[in-house]
N, C-alpha and C positions, 0 to 999 in steps of 0.2 A: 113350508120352505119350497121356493122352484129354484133352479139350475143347482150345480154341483152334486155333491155327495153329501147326506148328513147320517148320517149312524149313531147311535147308540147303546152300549151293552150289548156289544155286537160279538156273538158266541159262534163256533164253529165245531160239532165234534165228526169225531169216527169212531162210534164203539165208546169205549173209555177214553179215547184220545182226545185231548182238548188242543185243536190245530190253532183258532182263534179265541184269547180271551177272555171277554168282555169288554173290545176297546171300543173307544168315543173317536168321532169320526169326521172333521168338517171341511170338503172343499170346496171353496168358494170360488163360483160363476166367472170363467175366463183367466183363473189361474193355471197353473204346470205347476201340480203337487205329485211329490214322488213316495214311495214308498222301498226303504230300505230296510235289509236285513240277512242275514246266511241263513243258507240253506238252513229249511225245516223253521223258519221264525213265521210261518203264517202270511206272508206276502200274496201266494199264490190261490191262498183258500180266500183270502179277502176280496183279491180280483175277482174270480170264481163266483162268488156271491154279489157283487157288485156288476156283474155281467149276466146274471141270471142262468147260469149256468150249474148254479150249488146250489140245492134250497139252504136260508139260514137256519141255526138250530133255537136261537135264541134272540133277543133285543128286536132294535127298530134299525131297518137301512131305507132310506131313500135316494132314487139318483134322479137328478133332473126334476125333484117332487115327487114322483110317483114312487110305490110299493113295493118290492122288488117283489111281497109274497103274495101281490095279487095284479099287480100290472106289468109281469115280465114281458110279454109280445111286444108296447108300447117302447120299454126301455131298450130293449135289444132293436128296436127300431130307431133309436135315437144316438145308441154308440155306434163309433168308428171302431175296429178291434185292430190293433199288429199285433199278432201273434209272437213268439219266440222265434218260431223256424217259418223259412219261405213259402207256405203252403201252396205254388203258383199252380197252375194247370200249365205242366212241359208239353201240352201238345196243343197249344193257343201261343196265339202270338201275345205282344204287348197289349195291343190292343182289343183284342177277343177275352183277355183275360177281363178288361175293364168292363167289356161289355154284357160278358157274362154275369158279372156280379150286378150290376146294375140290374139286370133281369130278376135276378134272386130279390131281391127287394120290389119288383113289381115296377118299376119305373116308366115311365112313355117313353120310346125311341128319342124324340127328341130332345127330352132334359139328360138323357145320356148320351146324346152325341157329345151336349155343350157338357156334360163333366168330363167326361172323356179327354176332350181339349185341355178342361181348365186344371185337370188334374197334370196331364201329359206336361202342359207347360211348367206350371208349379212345381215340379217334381225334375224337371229339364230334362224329359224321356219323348219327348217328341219325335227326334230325330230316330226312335228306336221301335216306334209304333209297328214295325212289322216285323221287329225280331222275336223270333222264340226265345224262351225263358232260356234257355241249358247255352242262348248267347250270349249271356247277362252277365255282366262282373257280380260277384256278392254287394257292393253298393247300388249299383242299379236296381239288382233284385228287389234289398230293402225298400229302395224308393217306391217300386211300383206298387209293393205293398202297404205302402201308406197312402198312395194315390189310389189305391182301391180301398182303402178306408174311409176314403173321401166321398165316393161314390153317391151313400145314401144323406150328404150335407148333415152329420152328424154334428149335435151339440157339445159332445162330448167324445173325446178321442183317449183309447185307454192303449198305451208302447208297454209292451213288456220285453223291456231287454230289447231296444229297437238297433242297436248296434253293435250288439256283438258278433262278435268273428270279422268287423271292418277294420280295411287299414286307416290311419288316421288320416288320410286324408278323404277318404269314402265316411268316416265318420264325422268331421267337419264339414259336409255338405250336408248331410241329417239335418245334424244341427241347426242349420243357417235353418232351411227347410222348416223346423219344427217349430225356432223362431218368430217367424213370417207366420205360421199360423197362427200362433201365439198371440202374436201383434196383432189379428184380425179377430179377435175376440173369444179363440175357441179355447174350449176348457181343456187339459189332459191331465191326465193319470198316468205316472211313471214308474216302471219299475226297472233296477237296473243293477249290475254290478261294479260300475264303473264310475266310481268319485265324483269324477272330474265331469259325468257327465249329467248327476245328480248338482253340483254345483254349477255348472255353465245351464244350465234348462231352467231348475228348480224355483220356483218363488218360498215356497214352505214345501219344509217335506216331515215326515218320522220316520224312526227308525224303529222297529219293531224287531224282539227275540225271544221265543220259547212263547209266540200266540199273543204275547203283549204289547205295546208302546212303553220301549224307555224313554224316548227321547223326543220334542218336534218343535219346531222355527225354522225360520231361513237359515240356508245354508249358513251365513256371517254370525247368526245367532247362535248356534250350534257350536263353530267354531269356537267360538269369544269365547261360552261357557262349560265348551270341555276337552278343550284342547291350547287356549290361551292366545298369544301373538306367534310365540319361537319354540322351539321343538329342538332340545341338543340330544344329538344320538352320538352314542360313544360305541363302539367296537372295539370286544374282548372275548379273549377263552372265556369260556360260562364259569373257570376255576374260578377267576380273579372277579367273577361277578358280585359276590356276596358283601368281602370287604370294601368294593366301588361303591356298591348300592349304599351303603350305610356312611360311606364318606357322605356322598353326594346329599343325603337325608339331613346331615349336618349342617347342610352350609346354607340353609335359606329357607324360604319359602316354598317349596318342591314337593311335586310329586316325582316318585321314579319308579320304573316297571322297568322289568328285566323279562327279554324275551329270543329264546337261542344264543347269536351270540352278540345282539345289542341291547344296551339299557337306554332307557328312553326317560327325558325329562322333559318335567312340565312343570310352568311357572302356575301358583297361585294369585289370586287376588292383585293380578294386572303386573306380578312380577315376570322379567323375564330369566332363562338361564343361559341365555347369550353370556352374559359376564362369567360365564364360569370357563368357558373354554379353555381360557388361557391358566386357568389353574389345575385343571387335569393333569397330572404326571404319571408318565408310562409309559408302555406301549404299546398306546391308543390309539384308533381313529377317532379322529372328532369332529362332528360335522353339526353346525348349528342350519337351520332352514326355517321358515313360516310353516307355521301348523296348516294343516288343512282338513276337509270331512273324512279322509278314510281313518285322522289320528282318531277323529270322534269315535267313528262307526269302530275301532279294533278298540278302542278302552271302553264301549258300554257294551258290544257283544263279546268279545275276548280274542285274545292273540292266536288261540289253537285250532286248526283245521278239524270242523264239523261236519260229518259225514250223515 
């Protein structure tokens, strides 16, 4: 296989701990596949190993075709990384940062002038080329850290968690950003907490809990099949939860989960429970809305906060 990721029976441990699996693994050349899951589901020991950073414990990975267990220097040569947090040098300018790293890869002066450029522009940090980090918004920050992922023309570009702690609208220029690269053929690997931003990136993603893959498709696919078209949530004391839940079980096609103090419905087999609204009586909130991937991601990992 060359471009992407391909894995198989792909194990990870610590001790007795089994962080990864055995999962199967395939991304394909020029896609944004993400990988979802809460904390401790293995997301990060995947990356890890996929970045040559962990040896595997067990199966077969390849990124780009090569080995990860014998051709790591090459593949660490080939990925872009954004880290989680801003790792800049505060005592470099915009530009010194980029130049820097260009160095780290061995680069000639002049194919790092023209990335330098190409990044500064693509990233719209141009005009900031001689600001110090500690002048930088948290989106700027971000950006130049993906402009310095860009550096060594990586075939693969691996965001973990590329936009948290942005306001939305520092995170809707990512976006656009990440896009644009997208559209220019480069391959990414995403990891993230944020729904909306695995569905707006995402071509195919999975979601992964307790080291495994429950679930993976496109976002729309995912949706479709586990979470439906509509999503009625109702709002109650958790008393009056029981005898709700067991009406609501009555009246159709339905799944229903009860979680604090709202009970959550779901259509089967292309039902919706939009109709039911108006048959609720009490003193309820009732709000019917479109499902979306976090209904998915909270009904195959679970409702309750994993520490």
């Amino acid at each position: 296989m060359t471009g992407g990721i391909h894995a198989r029976g792909l194990v990870k441990r610590f001790g007795s701990y089994v962080a990864v699996d055995g999962i199967d693994l395939e991304v394909r050349s020029g896609e944004c596949f993400g990988l979802l899951g809460p904390n401790g589901a293995g997301k990060t020991s995947t990356i890890r190993m996929i970045c040559c950073v962990s040896p595997i414990t067990a199966g077969e990975l390849l990124v780009d075709g090569l080995d990860v267990r014998t051709r790591a220097r090459e593949i660490k040569a080939r990925l872009g990384v954004v880290p989680q947090d801003d790792n800049l040098d505060p005592d470099l300018t915009v530009e010194q940062n980029l130049r820097a790293y260009g160095r780290y890869f061995g680069l000639p002066r002049d194919i790092i002038a023209a990335r330098i450029e190409e990044g500064l522009a693509l990233l719209q940090l141009s005009d900031r080329r001689a600001s110090r980090i500690d002048e930088l918004s948290g989106g700027m920050k971000r950006r130049l850290v993906i402009a310095r992922s860009l550096m060594n023309a990586p075939s693969m570009l691996v965001l973990d968690e590329p936009t948290t702690g942005l306001d939305p609208q520092a995170r809707q220029v990512v976006w656009q950003r990440l896009r644009l690269l997208k559209g220019r053929g480069l391959t990414m690997l995403l990891t993230t907490h944020y729904m909306e931003e695995a569905a707006n990136l995402c071509d195919r993603l999975i979601i992964m809990n307790r080291g495994r893959i429950v679930a993976q498709g496109s976002p729309a696919e995912l949706v479709a099949a586990h979470a439906g078209r509509d999503v009625l949530e109702v709002q109650a004391d958790p008393e009056a939860h029981q005898p709700l839940v067991a009406d609501l079980q009555r009246r159709g096609n339905f799944e229903v989960e009860s979680s604090g103090d709202t009970v959550y419905v779901f259509g089967r087999d292309g039902e919706s429970p939009a109709r039911l609204a108006g048959e609720i009586v009490g003193n309820f909130r009732v709000t019917v809305r479109q499902a979306n991937l976090e209904d998915v991601f909270l009904r195959l990992t679970g409702r309750s906060l994993k520490e």
